[in-house]
GUMILO-284379 format. One record per atom (N, C-alpha, C): residue in one letter; atom name; x, y, z. Coordinates in steps of 0.2 Angstrom, whole numbers, plus 2048, in hexadecimal, padded with zeros to 3 digits. Each point is the difference from the previous one (the first is absolute). Layout:
REM GUMILO-284379
  code  site  east  north   up
     a    CA     X      Y    Z
...
//
This chain:
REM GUMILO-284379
  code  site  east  north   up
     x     N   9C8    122  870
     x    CA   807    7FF  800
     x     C   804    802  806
     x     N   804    7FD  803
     x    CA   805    7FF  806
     x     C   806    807  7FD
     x     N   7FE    803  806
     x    CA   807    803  800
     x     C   806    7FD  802
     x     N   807    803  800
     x    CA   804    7FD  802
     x     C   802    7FE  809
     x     N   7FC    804  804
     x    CA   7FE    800  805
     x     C   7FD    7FA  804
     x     N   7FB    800  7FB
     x    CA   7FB    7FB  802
     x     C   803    7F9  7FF
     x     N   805    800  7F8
     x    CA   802    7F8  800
     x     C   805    801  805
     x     N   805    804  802
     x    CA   806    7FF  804
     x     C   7FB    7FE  805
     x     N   7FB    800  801
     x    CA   7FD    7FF  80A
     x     C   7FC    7F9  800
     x     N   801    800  7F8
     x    CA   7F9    7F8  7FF
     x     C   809    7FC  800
     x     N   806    801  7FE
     x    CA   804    7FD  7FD
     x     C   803    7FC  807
     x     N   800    807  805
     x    CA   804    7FE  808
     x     C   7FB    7FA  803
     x     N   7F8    803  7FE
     x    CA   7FD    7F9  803
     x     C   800    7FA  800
     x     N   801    7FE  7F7
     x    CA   801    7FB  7FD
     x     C   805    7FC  802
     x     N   806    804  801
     x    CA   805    7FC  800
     x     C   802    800  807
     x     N   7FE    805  805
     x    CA   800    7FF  807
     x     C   808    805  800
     x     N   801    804  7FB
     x    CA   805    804  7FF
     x     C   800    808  805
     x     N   802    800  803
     x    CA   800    807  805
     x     C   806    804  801
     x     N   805    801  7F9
     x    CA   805    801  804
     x     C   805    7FB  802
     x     N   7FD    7F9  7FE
     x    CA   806    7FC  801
     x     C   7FD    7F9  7FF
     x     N   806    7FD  7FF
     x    CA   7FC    7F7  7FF
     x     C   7FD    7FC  806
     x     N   7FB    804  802
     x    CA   7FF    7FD  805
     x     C   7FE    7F6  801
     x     N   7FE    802  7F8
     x    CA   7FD    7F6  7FF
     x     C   807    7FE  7FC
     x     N   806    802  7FF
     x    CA   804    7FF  7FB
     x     C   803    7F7  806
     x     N   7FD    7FA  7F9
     x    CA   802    7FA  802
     x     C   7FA    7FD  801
     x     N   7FA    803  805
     x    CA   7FB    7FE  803
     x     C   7FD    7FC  7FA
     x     N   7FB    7FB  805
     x    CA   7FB    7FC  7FD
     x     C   7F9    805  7FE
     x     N   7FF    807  7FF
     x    CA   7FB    804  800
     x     C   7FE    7FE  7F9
     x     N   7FB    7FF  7FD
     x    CA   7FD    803  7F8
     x     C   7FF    808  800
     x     N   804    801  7F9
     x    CA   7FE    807  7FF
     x     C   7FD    7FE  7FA
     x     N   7FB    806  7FD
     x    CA   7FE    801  7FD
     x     C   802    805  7FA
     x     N   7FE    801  7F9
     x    CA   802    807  7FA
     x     C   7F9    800  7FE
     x     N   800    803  7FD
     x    CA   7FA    803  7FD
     x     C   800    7FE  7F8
     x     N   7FC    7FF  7FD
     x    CA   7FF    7FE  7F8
     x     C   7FC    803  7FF
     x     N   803    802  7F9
     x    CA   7FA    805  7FB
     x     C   7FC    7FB  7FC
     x     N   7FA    7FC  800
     x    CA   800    7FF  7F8
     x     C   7FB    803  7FC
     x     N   7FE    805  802
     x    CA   7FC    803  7FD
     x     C   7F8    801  7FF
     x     N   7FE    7FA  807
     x    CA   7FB    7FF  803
     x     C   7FF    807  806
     x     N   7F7    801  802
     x    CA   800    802  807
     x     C   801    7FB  805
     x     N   804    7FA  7FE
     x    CA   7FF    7FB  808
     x     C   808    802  801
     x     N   800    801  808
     x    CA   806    800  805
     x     C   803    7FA  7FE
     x     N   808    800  7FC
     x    CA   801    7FA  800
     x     C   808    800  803
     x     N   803    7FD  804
     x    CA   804    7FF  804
     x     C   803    7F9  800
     x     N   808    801  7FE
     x    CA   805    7FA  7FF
     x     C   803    7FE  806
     x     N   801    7F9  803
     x    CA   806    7FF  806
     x     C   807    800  7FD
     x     N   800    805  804
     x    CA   80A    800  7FE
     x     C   803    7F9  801
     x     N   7FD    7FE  806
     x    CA   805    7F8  801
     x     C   7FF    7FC  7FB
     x     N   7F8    801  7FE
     x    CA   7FF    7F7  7FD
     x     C   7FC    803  7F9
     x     N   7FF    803  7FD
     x    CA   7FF    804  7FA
     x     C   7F7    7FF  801
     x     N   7FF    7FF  804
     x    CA   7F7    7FD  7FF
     x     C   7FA    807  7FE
     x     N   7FE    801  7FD
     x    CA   7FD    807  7FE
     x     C   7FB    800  804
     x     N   7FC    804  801
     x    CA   7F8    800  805
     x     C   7FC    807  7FE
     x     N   7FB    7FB  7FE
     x    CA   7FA    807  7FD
     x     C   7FE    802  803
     x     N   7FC    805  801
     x    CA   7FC    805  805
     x     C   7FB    802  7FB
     x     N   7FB    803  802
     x    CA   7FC    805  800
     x     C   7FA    801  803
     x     N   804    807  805
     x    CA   7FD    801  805
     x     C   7FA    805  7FD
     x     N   7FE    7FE  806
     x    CA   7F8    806  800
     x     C   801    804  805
     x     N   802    807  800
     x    CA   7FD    805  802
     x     C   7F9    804  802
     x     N   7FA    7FC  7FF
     x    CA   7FB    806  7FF
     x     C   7FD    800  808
     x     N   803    7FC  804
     x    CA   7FF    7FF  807
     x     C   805    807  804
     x     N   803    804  7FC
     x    CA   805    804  802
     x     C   801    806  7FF
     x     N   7FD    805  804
     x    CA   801    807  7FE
     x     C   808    803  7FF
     x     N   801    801  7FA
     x    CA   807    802  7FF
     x     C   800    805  7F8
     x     N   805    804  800
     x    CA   800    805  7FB
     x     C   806    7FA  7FA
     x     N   7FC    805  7FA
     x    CA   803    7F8  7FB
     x     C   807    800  7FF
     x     N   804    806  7FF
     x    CA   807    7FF  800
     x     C   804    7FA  806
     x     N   7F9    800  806
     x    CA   806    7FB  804
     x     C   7FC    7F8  800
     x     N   7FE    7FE  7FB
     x    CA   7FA    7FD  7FF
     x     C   806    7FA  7FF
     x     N   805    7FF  7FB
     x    CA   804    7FE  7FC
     x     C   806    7FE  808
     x     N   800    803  803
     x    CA   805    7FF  806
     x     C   7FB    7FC  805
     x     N   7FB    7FE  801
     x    CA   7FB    7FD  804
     x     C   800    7FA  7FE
     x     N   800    801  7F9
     x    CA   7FE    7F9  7FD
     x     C   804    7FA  800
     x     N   809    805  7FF
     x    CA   803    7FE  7FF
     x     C   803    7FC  808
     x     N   800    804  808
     x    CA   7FE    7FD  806
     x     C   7FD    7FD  802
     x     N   7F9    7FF  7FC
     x    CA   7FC    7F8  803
     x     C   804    7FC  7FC
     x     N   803    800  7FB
     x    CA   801    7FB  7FB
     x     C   808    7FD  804
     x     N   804    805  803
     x    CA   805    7FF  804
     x     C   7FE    7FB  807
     x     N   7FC    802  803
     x    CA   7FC    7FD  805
     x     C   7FF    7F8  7FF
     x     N   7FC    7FF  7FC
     x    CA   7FC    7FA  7FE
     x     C   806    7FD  7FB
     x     N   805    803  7FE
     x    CA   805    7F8  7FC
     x     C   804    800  808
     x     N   803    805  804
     x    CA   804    7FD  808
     x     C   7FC    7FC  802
     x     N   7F8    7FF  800
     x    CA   7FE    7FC  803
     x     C   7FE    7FA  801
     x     N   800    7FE  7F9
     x    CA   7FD    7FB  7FB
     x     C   805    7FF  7FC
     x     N   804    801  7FF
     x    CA   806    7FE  7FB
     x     C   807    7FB  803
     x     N   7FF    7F7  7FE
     x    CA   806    7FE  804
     x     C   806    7FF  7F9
     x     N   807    803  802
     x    CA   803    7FF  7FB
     x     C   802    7FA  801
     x     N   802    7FC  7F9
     x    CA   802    7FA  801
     x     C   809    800  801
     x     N   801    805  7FC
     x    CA   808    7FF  804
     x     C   802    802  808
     x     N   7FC    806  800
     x    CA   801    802  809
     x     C   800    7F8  804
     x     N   7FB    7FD  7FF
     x    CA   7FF    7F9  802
     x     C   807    7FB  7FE
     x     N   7FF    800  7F9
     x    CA   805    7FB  7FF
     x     C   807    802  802
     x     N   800    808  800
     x    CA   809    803  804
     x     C   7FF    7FB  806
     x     N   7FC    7FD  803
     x    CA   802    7FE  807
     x     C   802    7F8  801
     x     N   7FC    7FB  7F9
     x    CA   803    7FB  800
     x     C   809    7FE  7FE
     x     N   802    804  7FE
     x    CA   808    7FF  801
     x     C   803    807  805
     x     N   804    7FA  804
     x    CA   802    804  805
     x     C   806    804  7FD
     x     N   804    805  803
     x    CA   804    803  7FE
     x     C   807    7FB  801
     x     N   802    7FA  802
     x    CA   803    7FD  802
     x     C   800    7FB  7FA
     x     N   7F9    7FE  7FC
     x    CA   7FF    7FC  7FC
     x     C   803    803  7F8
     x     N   800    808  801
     x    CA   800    804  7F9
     x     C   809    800  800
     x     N   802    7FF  805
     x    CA   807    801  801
     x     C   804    7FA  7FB
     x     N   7FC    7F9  804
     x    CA   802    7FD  7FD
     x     C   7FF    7FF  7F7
     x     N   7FA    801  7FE
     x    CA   7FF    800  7FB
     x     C   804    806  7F8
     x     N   802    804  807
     x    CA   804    806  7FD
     x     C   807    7FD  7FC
     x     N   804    7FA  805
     x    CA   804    7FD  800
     x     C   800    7FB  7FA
     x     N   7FA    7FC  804
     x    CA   802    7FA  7FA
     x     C   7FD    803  7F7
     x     N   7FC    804  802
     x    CA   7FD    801  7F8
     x     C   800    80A  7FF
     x     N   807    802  7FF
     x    CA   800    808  802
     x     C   7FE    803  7F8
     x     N   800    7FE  7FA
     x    CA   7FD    802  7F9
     x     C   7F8    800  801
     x     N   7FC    7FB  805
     x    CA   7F9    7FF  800
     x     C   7FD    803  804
     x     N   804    802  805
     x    CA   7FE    806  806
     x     C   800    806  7FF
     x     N   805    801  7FD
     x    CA   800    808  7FB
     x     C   7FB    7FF  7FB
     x     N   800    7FE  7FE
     x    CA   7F9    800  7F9
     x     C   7F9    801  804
     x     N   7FF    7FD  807
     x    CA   7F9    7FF  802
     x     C   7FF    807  803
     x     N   806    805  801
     x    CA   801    804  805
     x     C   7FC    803  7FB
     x     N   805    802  7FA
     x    CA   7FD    806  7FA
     x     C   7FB    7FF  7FF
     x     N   7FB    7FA  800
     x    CA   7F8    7FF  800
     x     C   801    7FB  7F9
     x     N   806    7FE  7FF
     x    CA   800    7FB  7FC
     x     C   7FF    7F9  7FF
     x     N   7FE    7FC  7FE
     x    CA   7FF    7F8  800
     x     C   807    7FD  801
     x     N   803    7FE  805
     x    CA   805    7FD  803
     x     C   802    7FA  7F9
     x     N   7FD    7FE  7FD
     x    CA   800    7F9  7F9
     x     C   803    804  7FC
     x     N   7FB    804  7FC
     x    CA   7FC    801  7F9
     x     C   803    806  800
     x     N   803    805  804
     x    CA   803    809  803
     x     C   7F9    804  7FC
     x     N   7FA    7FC  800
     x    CA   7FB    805  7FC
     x     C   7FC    805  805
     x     N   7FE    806  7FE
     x    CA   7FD    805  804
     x     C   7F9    801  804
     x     N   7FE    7FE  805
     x    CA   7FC    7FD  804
     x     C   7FA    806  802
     x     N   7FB    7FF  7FF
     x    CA   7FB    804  803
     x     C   7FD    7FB  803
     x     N   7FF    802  808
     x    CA   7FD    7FC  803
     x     C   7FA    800  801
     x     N   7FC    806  800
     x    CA   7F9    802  7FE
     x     C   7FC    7FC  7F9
     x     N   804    7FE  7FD
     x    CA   7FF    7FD  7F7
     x     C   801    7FA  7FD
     x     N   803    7FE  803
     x    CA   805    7FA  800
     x     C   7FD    7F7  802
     x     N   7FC    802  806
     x    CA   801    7FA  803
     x     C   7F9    7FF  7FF
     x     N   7FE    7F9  7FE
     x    CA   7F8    7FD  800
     x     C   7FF    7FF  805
     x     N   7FE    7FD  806
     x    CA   7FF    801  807
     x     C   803    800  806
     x     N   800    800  805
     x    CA   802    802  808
     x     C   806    7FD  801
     x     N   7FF    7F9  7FE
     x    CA   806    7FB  802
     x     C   805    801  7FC
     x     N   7FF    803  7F8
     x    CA   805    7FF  7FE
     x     C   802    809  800
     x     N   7FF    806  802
     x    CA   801    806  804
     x     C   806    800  808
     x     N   7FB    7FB  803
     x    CA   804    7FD  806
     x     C   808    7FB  7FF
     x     N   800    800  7FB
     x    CA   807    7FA  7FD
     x     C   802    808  7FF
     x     N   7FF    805  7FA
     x    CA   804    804  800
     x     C   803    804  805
     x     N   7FC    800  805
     x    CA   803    804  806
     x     C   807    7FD  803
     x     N   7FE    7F8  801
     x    CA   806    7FD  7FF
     x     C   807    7FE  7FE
     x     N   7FD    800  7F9
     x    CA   806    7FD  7FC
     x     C   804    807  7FA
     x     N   7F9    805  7FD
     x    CA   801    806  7FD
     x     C   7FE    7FC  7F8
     x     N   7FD    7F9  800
     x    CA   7FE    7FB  7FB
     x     C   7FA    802  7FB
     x     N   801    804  7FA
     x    CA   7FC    802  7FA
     x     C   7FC    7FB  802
     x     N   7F8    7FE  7FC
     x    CA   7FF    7FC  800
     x     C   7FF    7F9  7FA
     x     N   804    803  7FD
     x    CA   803    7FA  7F9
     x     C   805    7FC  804
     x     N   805    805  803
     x    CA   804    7FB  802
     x     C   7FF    7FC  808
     x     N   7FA    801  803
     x    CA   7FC    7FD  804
     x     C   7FF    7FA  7FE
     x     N   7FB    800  7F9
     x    CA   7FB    7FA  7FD
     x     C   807    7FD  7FD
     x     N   805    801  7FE
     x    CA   806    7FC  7FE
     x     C   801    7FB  806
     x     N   804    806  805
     x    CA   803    7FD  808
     x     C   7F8    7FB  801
     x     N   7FC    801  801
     x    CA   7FB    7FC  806
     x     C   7FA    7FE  7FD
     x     N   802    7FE  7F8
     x    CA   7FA    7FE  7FC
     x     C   7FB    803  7FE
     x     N   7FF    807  7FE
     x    CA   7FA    801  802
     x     C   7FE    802  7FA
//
């Protein structure tokens, strides 16, 4: 079990939190941590909801077991920064800030909705980790903020 030290210091890393925003706006993935009641490290992207298993193996490592749980937790921190592409980090980049402006303008009820994480159509509530059957149609989300019902309606699918 984590002390309250130990999440505040796993919390700062996560998030890249030190005292201050330092990623506040940036294209960074952070990461939270999820219980499900398994021993696999399982960690969510804040940006794009994608969850990522882990289970590490320790027996390659002399450590005492109370920090065993904070090791685990490290390689699993490690290996989703390095290996994990979010698709909205990416898709933030296909519309310019100059493109959102406009879009703010002509359709401001559907940009509001996309902001809340809502489906800009349907205003239903979007988990992006859960939601979308494959890449391309993940990659429209990042674009449009497009549930995938209202996807397969807009572009036949």
């Amino acid at each position: 079990m984590m002390d309250a030290r130990m999440r505040e210091s796993l919390d700062d890393h996560i998030t890249g939190h030190y005292g201050e925003d330092q990623f506040k706006g940036a294209e960074e993935p952070s990461f939270s941590i999820v219980d499900d009641g398994t021993l696999d490290t399982v960690l969510k992207c804040d940006n794009c909801g994608e969850e990522l298993r882990y289970n590490i193996d320790l027996s390659d490592v002399e450590i005492e077991t109370e920090d065993s749980n904070e090791h685990r937790i490290q390689r699993a921190l490690d290996l989703a920064e390095s290996e994990h592409e979010c698709v909205l980090v990416e898709g933030s980049r296909e519309q310019s800030e100059g493109m959102r402006q406009i879009m703010d303008a002509l359709f401001p009820k559907e940009e509001e909705r996309r902001r809340q994480g809502l489906c800009p159509f349907c205003a239903k509530q979007i988990d992006p980790g859960k939601e979308f059957r494959d890449e391309l149609s993940r990659k429209e989300f990042a674009i449009s903020g497009l549930c995938q019902k209202c996807q397969d309606k807009t572009f036949g699918g």
